[in-house]
Structure formats: structure tokens, C-alpha cells
C-alpha positions, 0 to 999 in steps of 0.5 A: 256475509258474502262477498262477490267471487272475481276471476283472475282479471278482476271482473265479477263472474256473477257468483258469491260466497257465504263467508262463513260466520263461525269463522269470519262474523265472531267478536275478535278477541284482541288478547288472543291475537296478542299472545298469538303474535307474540308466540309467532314471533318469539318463535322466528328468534334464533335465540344464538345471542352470546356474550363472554362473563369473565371466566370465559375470556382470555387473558392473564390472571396476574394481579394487575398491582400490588393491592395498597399504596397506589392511591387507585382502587384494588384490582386483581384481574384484567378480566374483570367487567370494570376494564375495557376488554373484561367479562360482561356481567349479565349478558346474553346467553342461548336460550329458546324463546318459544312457549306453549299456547292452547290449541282452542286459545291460537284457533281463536286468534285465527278467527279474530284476525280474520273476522277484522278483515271481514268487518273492514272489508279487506277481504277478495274472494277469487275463483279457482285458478292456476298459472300455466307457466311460472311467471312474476308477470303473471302474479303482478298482472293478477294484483294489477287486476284486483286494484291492489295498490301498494297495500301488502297481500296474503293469498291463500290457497287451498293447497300447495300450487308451486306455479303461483307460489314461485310466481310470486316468489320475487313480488314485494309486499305480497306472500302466497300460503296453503290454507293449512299454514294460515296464521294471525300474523300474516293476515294482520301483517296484510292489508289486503286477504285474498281467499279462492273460492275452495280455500274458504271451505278449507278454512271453514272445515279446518276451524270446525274441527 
């Protein structure tokens, strides 16, 4: 598939780039883009949640009544979960949400998302550019450029360039990663995939591994 290469204005430059098909042309596999999200996301919890059982709480250990003759139900502690106040039975306690997934199963996960994006041709191809200053101006004239809209946007660099990134720092719905942190995710969470000319070939040697 190729797609014709913009400059920073949104004007063609008369180049294209073969989005490789090995990466962008498979057939999505949709159970491996669940797990994937499912893992990106289990993995942001902090897992920190507490509630207090009722060994844990405060209070007096005195029966609260004598056990017959009150017409009520026998109660022997405050700290019991039937009284307002008491232990909570089952509660939440610390624990860590991440699990393990295969290498080959999240590669896979990868190139499905973005092969999605290929087949609904959300995906701009820019040439290789840097900001000279850092600038939110300069980013939201870029996405002005690309005719964008309100729709969200990832860009993907090829590596780390901290004018562009600070740049975009303070621009809603839009978020700017290196190649090497691309993950299924982001690029579902994105309408539209912004790649520069360099960081296909990232992708494309990265997934060849």
C-alpha cells in the first residue's frame, strides 16, 4: 500500500512510501488486540484500593447486650459488618493486576491495530521534521495543516525529539510517542496514525525481529 509523503504544511512533496505489508496488510486478529488492551490497561492500575475487615477497625470488644431476653438478634461486637461503622466483609485488598502475555501474541496485537488503520485509511505519512523552538503553536499549526479536525492523533517518531514532544505537551486529543513505545492501544485510542517517513522503517524493522 503507499501512501503520499506530506511536509509539515500539508502539501504533497511528491514522494510516497510502501507501508510495508507484513506489518500494515495482515489480517487484524481481533482476540489479540483484546488481550493486548486488556493488559495495557490492567497495567495503569495502581491496585492501592483498601477497605478495613473487621479485625482491623477500632472500637470496643465489649459485648454490645446480654445475649437473651432483649427480643433483638444476639450481637457480640460493635465491629461486626451488620452495624454501621463495622469491618466490610470481602473488601477490596492490594493486589497487582498486570499479567504475563506472549512476546509473538502483543507483536501480533501491534500489527493488527495498525493494519485497522491502513484498511480505513487513517493512517498520514509525513517527511522528517523537527520544531526549531518549543512551541504549542507550532504543533497546532501542524494538525491545522494535516486537516485533522477534532478527531484524536498519535505521531510516531522514530526517536525521542523533545521540541516536538514539549510542543505537543499542552494540545488536547493528541499524543506524540518514539516508534519504540508504539502499543495497540494508543493507536486504537487514535483516529487519526501520523508516521514520518523514518519511523516506518522503525516499525518495519522492529516487527521483523
Amino acid at each position: 500500500m503507499e501512501v503520499k509523503v506530506l511536509n509539515i504544511s500539508g502539501k504533497e512533496t511528491g514522494a510516497k512510501v510502501q507501508l510495508p505489508e507484513s506489518v500494515f496488510g495482515i489480517e487484524p486478529n481481533d482476540h489479540a488486540i483484546y488481550l493486548d488492551v486488556k493488559q495495557y490497561l490492567a497495567n495503569q492500575r495502581q491496585g492501592t484500593h483498601k477497605s478495613k475487615q473487621r479485625n482491623e477497625i477500632a472500637g470496643s470488644t465489649r459485648k454490645l447486650y446480654k445475649q437473651k431476653g432483649t427480643g433483638g438478634a444476639r450481637a457480640g461486637s460493635i465491629k461486626s459488618p451488620l452495624f454501621n461503622g463495622g469491618g466490610r466483609v470481602f473488601g477490596p485488598q492490594p493486589r497487582d493486576y498486570s499479567f504475563k502475555l506472549n512476546k509473538k501474541l502483543k507483536s501480533l496485537a501491534r500489527k493488527s491495530a495498525l493494519a485497522y488503520k491502513a484498511k480505513d485509511n487513517n493512517v498520514v505519512i509525513l517527511e522528517d521534521f523537527s520544531f526549531d523552538t518549543i512551541k504549542t503553536k507550532n504543533y497546532t499549526s501542524l494538525l491545522a495543516a494535516l486537516n485533522v479536525g477534532t478527531q484524536k492523533t498519535l505521531l510516531v517518531l522514530p526517536s525521542q525529539n523533545n521540541n516536538i514532544y514539549l510542543s505537543s505537551r499542552n494540545v488536547e486529543k493528541t499524543k506524540v510517542i518514539t516508534a519504540a513505545d508504539l502499543n495497540t492501544y494508543d493507536v486504537l485510542n487514535a483516529g487519526v496514525l501520523v508516521l514520518t517517513a523514518d519511523s516506518v522503517k522503525t516499525l518495519e524493522e522492529a516487527f521483523a525481529k
